[in-house]
VOPAGU-2260 file (C-alpha; in pm, 1 decimal, decimal comma):
REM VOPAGU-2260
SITE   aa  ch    i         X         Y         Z
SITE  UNK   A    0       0,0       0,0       0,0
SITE  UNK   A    1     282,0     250,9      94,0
SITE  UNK   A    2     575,3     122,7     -88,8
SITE  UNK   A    3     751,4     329,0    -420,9
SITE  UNK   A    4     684,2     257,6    -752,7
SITE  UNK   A    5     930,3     396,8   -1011,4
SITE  UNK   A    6     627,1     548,2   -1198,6
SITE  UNK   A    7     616,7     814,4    -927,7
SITE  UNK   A    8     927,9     942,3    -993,5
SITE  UNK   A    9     932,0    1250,9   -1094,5
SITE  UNK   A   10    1314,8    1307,5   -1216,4
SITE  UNK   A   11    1390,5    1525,9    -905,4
SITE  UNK   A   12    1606,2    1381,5    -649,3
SITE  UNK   A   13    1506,3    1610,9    -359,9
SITE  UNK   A   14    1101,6    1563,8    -432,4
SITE  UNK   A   15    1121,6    1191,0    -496,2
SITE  UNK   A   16    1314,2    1152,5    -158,3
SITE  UNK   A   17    1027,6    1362,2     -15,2
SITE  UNK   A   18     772,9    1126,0    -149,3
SITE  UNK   A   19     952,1     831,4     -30,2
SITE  UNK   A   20     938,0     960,8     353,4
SITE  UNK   A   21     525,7    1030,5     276,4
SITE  UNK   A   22     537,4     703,4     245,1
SITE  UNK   A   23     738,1     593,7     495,2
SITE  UNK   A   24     525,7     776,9     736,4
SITE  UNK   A   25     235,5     589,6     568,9
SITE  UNK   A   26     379,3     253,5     625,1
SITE  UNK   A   27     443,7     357,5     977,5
SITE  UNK   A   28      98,4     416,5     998,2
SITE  UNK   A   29     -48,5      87,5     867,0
SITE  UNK   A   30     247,6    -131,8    1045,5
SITE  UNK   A   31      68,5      12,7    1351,2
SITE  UNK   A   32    -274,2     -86,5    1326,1
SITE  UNK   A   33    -195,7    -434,4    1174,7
SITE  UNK   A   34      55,1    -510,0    1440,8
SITE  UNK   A   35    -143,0    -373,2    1754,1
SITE  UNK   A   36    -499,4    -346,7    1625,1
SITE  UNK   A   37    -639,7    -467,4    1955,3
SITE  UNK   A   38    -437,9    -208,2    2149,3
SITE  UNK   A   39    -445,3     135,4    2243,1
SITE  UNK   A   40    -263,1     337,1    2013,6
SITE  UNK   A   41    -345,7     673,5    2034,1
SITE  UNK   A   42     -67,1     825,2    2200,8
SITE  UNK   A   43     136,4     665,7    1908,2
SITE  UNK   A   44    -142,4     728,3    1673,5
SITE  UNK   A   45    -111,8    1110,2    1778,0
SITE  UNK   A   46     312,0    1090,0    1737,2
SITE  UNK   A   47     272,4     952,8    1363,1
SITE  UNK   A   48     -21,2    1178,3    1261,7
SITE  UNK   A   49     216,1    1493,2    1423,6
SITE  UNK   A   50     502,3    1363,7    1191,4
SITE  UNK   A   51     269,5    1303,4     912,3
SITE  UNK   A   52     144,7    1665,2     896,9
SITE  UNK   A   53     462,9    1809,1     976,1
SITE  UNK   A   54     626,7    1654,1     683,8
SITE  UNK   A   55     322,8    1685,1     458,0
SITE  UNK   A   56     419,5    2063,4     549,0
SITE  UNK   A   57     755,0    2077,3     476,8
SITE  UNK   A   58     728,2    1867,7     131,9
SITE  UNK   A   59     470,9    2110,3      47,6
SITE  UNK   A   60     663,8    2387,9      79,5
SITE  UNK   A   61     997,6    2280,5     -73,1
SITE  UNK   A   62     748,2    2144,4    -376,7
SITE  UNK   A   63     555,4    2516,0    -415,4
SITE  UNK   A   64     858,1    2702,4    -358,5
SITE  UNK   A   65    1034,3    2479,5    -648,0
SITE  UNK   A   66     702,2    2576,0    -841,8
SITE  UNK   A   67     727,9    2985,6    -746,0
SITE  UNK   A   68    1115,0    2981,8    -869,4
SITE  UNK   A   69    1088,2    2858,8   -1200,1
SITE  UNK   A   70     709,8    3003,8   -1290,3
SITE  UNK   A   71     505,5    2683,9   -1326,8
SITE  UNK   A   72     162,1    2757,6   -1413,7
SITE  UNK   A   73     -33,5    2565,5   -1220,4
SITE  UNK   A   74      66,9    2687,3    -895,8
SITE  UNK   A   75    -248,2    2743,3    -743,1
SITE  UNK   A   76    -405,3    2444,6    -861,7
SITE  UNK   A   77    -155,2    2261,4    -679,6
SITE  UNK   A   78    -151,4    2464,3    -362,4
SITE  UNK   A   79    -538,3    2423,0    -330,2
SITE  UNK   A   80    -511,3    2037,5    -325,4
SITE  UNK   A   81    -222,7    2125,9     -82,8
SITE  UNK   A   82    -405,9    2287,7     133,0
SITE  UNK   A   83    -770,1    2027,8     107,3
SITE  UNK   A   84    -515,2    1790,8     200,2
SITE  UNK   A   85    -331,5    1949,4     536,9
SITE  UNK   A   86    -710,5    2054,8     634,4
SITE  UNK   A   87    -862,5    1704,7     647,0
SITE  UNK   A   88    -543,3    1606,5     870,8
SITE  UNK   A   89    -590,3    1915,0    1067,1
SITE  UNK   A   90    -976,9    1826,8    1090,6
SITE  UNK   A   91    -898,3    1532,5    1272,2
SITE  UNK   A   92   -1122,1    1582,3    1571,3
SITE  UNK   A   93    -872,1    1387,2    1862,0
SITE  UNK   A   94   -1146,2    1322,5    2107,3
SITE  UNK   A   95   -1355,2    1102,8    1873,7
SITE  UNK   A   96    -999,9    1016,2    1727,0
SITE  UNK   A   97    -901,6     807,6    2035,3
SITE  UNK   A   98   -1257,8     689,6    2073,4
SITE  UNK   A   99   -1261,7     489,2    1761,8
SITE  UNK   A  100    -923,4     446,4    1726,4
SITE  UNK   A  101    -927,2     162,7    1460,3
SITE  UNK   A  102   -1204,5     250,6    1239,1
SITE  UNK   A  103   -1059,9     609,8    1212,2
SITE  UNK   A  104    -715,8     550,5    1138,4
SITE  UNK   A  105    -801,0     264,8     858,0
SITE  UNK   A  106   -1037,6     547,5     740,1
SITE  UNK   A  107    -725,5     783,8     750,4
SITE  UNK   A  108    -488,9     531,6     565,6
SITE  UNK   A  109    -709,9     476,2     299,0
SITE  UNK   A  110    -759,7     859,0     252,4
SITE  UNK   A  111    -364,8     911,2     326,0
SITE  UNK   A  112    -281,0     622,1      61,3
SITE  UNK   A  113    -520,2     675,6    -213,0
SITE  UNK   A  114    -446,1    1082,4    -167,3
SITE  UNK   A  115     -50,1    1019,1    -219,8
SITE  UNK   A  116     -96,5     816,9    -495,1
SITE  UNK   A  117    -354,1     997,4    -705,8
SITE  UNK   A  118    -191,9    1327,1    -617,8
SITE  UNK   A  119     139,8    1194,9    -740,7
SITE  UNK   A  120      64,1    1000,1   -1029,0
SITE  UNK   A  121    -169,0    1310,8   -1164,8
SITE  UNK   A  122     -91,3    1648,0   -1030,7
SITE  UNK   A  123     298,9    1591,6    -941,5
SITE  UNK   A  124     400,1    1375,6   -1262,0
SITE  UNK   A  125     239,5    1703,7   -1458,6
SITE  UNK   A  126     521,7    1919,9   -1346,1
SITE  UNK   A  127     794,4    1618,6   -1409,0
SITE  UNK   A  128     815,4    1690,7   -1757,3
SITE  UNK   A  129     828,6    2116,1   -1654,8
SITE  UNK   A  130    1136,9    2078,8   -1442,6
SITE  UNK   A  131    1330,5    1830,2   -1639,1
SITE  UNK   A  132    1344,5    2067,1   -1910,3
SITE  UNK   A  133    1479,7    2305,6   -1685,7
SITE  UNK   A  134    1719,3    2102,0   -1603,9
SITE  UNK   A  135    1603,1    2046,3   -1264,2
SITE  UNK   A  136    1664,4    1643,0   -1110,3
């Protein structure tokens, strides 16, 4: 579910390394619930969803500021699903989070999962063919 395929590379060193921790992070995520799914997780649960959106932030940012440099045109675009995706992390209510532990975070990992995939097989390949002829990998 949260391994790397070489079809989402995008020719950039710095971004694909990026995407690989996203997934890592993913993984990290999953490994959890399958290995202690009758347990208590949430102050781990909390610790991987912190480093999750904390590195969701920082890829973001190194990705749009690569985008503001060299003029790509859809910027905004990209920043929008940027941001839809940082708001349903921040959304996470933490309450009903630790309530329903399992059934949220498999909820979560499918969103997390399907959203890193679609998002870079459709909206970050666009830009691989941008920045390679730039010169940029």
């Amino acid at each position: 579910m949260f391994t790397w395929k070489e079809e989402y590379s995008c020719n950039i060193k710095s971004i694909d390394d990026q995407h690989k921790e996203l997934l890592k992070i993913g993984s990290s995520l999953y490994e959890m619930v399958r290995l202690k799914k009758h347990e208590d997780n949430y102050d781990e649960l909390v610790q991987i969803l912190n480093e999750l959106k904390d590195y969701t932030l920082y890829h973001f940012q190194a990705e749009e500021k690569l985008m503001e440099e060299y003029g790509y045109e859809e910027l905004f675009l990209h920043k929008f699903e940027h941001k839809s995706f940082l708001k349903k992390l921040e959304g996470l209510e933490l309450d009903e989070l630790d309530e329903k532990q399992f059934d949220m975070t498999m909820d979560l990992i499918v969103f997390v999962a399907n959203w890193i995939e679609q998002h870079i097989l459709k909206s970050d390949l666009k830009y691989k063919e941008f920045f390679n002829s730039k010169g940029i990998s």
